[in-house]
N, CA, C and O of each residue as an XYZ file, in Angstrom:
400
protein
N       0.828     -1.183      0.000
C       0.000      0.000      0.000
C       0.877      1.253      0.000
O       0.598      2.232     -0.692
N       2.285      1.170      1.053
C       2.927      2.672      0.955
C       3.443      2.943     -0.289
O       3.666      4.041     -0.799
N       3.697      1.290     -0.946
C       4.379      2.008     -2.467
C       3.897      2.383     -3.328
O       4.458      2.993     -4.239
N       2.442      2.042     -3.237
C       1.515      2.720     -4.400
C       0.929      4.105     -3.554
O       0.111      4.663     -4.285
N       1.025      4.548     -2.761
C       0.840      5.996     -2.054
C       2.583      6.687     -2.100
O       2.628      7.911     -2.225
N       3.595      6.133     -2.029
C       4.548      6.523     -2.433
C       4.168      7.388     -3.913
O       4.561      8.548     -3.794
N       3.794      7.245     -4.689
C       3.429      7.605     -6.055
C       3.820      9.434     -5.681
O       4.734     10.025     -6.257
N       3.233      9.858     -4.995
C       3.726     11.033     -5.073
C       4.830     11.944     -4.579
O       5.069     13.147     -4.481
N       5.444     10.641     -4.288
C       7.156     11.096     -4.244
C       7.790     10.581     -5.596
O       9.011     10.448     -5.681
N       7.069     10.335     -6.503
C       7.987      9.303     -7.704
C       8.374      8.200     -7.543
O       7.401      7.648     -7.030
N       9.170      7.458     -7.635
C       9.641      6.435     -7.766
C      10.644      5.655     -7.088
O      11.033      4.522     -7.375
N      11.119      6.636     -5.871
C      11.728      6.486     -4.851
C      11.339      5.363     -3.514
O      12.064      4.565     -2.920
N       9.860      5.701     -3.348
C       9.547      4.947     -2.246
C       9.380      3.336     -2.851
O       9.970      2.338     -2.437
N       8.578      3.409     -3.745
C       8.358      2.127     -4.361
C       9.452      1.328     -4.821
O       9.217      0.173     -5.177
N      11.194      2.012     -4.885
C      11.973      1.166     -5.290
C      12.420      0.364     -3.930
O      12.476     -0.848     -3.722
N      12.768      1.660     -2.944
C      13.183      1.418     -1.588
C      12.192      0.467     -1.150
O      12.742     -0.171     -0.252
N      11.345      0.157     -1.266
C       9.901     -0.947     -0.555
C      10.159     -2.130     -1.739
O      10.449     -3.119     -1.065
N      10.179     -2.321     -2.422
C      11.035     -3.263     -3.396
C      12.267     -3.894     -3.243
O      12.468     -5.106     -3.332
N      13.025     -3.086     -3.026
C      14.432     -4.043     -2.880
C      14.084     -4.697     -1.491
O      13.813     -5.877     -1.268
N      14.177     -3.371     -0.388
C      13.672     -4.262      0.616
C      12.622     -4.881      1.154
O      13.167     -5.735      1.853
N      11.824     -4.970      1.246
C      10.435     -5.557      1.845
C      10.274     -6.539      1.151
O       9.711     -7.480      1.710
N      10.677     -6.718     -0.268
C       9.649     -7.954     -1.614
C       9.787     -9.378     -0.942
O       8.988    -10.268     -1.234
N      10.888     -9.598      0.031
C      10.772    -10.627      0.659
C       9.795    -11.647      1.883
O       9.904    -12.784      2.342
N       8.636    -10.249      2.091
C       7.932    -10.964      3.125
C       6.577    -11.667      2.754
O       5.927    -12.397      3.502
N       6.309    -11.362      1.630
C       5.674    -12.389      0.856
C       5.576    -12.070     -0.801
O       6.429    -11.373     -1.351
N       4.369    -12.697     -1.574
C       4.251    -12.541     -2.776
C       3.412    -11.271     -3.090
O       3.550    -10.682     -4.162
N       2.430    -10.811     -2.015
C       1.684     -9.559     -2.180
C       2.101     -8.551     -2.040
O       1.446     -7.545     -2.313
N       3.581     -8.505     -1.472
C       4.526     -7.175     -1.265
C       5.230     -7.209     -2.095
O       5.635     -6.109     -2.471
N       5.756     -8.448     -2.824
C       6.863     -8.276     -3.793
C       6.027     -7.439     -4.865
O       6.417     -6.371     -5.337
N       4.524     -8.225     -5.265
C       4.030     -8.072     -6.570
C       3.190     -6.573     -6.259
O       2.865     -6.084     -7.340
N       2.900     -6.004     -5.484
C       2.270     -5.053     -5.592
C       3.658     -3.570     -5.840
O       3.823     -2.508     -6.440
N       4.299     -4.453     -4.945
C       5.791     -3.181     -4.813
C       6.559     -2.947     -6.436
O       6.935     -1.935     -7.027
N       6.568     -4.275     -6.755
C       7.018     -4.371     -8.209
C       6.259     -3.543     -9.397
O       6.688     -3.054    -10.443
N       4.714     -3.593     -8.700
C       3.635     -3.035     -9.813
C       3.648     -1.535     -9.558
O       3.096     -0.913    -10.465
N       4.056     -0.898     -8.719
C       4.238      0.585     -8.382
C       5.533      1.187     -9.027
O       5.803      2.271     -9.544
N       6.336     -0.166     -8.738
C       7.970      0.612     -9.869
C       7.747      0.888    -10.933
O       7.703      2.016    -11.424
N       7.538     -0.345    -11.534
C       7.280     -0.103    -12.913
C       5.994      1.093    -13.367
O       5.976      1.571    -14.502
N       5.194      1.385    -12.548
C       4.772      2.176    -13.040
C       5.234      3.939    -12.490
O       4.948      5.009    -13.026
N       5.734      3.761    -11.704
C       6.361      5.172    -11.343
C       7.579      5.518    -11.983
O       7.867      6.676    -12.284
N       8.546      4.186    -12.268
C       9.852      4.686    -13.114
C       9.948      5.550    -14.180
O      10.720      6.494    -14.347
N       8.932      5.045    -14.994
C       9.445      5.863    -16.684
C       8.946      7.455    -16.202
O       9.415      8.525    -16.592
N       7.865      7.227    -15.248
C       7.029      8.971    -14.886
C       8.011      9.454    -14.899
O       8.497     10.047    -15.862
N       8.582      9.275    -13.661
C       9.644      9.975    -12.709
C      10.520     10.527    -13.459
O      10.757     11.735    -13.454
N      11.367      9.249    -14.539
C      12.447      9.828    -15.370
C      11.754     10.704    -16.341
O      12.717     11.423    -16.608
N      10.671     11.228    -17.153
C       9.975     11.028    -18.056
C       9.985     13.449    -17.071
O      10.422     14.537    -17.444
N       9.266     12.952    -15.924
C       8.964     14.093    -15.576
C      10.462     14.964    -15.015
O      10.602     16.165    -14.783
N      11.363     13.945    -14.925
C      13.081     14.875    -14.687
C      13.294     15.849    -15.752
O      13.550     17.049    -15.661
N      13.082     14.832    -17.158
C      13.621     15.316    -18.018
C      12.764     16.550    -18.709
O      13.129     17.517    -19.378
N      11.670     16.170    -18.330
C      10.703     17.536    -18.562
C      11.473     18.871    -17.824
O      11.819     20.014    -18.125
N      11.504     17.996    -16.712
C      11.918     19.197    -15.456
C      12.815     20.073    -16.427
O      12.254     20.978    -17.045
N      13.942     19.895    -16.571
C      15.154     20.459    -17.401
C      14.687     20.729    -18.724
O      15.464     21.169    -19.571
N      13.263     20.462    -19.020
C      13.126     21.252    -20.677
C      12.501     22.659    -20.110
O      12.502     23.651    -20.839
N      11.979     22.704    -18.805
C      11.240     23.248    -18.507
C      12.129     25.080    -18.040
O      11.636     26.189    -17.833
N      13.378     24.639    -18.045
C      14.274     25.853    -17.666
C      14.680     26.698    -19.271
O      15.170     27.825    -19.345
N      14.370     25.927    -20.288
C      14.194     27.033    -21.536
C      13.624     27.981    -21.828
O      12.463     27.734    -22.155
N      13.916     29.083    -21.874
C      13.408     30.580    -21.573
C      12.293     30.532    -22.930
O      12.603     30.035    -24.013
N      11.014     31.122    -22.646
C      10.490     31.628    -23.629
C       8.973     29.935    -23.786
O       7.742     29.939    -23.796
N       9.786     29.069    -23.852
C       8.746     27.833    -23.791
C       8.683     26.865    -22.634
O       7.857     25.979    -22.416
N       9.764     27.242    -21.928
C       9.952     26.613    -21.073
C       8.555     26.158    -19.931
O       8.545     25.112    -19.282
N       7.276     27.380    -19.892
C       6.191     26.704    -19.173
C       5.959     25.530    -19.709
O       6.095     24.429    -19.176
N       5.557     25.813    -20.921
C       4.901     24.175    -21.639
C       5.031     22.746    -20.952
O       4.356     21.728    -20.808
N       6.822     23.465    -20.464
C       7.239     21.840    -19.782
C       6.721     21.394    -18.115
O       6.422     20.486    -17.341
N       6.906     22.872    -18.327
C       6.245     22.600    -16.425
C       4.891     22.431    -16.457
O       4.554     21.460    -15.780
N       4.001     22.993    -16.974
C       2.509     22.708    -17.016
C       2.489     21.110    -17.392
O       1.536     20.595    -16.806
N       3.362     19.963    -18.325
C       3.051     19.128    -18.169
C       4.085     18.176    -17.217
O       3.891     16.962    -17.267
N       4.888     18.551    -16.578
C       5.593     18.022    -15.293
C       4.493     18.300    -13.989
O       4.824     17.901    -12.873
N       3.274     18.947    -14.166
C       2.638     18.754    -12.945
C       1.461     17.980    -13.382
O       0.923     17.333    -12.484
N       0.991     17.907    -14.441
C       0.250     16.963    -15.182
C       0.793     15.696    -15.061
O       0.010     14.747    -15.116
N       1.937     15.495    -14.910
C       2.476     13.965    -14.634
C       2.464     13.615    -12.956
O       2.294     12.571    -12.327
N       2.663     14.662    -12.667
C       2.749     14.999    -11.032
C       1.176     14.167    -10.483
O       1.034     13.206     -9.727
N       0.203     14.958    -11.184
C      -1.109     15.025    -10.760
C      -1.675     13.107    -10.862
O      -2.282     12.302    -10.155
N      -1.077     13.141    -12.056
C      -1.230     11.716    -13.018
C      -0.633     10.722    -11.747
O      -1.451     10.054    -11.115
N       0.539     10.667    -11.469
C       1.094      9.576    -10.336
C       0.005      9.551     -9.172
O      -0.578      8.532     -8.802
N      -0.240     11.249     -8.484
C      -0.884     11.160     -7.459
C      -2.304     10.367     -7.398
O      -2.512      9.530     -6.519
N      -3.183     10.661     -8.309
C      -4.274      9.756     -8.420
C      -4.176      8.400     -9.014
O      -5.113      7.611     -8.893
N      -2.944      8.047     -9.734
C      -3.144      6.810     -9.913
C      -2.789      6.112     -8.760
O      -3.410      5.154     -8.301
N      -1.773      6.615     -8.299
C      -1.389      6.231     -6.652
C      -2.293      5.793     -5.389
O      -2.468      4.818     -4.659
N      -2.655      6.815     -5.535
C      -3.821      6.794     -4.403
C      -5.451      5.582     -4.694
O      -6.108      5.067     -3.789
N      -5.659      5.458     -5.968
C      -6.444      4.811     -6.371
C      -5.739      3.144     -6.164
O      -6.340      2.213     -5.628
N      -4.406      3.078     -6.708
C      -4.060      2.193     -6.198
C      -3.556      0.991     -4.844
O      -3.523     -0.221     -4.633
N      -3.185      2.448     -4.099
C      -2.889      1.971     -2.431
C      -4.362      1.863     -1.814
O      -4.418      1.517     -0.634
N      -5.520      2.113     -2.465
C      -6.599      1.952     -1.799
C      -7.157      0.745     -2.159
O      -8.026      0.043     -1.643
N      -6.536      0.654     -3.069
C      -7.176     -1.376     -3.402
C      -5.968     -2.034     -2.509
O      -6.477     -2.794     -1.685
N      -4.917     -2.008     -2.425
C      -3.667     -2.634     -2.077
C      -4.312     -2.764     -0.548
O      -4.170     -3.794      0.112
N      -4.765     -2.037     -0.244
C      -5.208     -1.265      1.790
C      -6.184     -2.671      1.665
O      -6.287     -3.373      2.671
N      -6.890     -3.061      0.416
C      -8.234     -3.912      0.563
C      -7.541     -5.436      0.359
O      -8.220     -6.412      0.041
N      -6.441     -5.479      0.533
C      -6.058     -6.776     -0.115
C      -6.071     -7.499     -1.204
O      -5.740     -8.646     -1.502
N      -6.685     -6.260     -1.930
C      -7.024     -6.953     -3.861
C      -5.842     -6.206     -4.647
O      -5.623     -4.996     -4.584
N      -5.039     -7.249     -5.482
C      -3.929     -6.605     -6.163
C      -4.460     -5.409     -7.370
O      -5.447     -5.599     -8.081
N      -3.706     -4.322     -7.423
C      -3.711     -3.204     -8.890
C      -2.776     -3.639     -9.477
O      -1.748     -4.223     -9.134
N      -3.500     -3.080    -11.085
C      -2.647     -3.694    -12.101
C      -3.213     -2.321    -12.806
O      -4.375     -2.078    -13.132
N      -2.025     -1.482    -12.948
C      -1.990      0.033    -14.062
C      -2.731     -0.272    -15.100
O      -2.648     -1.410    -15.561
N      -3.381      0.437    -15.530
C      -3.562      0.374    -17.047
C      -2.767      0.310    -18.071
O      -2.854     -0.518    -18.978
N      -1.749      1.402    -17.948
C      -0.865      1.488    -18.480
C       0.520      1.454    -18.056
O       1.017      2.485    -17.602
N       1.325      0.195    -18.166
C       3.070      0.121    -17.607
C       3.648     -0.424    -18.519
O       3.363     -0.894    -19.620
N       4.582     -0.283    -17.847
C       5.479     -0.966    -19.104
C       6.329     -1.949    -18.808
O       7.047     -2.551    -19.606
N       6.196     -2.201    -17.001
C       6.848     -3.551    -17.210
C       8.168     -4.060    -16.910
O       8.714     -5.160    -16.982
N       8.538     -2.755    -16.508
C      10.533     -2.850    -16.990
C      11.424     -3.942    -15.826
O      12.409     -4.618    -16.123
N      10.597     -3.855    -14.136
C      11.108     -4.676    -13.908
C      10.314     -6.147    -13.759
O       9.086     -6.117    -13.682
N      11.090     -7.565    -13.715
C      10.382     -8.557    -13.670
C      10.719     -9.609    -12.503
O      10.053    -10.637    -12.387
């Protein structure tokens, strides 16, 4: 549940709850696993925004959608740690998977 409420720190909590915790059963590995993969590409995805976002002149564009990604983690997050809280696994709509 914290790693899919992690979501709005990025991708940090859910790795840290991954490496360590995935060992105390299969519902922590697989839910912790299902929060990486879906917070990783954001996270990197919204860095690199971050730094388009310091170009003078267009540079909002990038930030208006670095909080759009922002917004995007937080509710998918939260939608997700609230099934995780119920004992029923989330599965993103959209991931990609990266770790296995």
């Amino acid at each position: 549940m914290i790693a899919h409420f992690g979501a709005i720190l990025g991708c940090i909590p859910s790795l840290i709850i991954y490496a360590v915790f995935r060992a105390r059963g299969p519902f922590t590995a697989q839910e912790s696993k299902e929060a990486l993969n879906f917070t990783f590409p954001l996270t990197v995805l919204a860095i690199v925004l971050h730094l388009f976002s310091l170009i003078p002149g267009i540079g909002w564009i990038f930030a208006i959608l670095v909080v759009a990604i922002w917004l995007f983690l937080t509710v998918s997050g939260v939608r997700a740690g609230i099934n995780a809280n119920k004992s029923r696994p989330y599965r993103y709509g959209l991931n990609l998977r990266l770790f296995h």
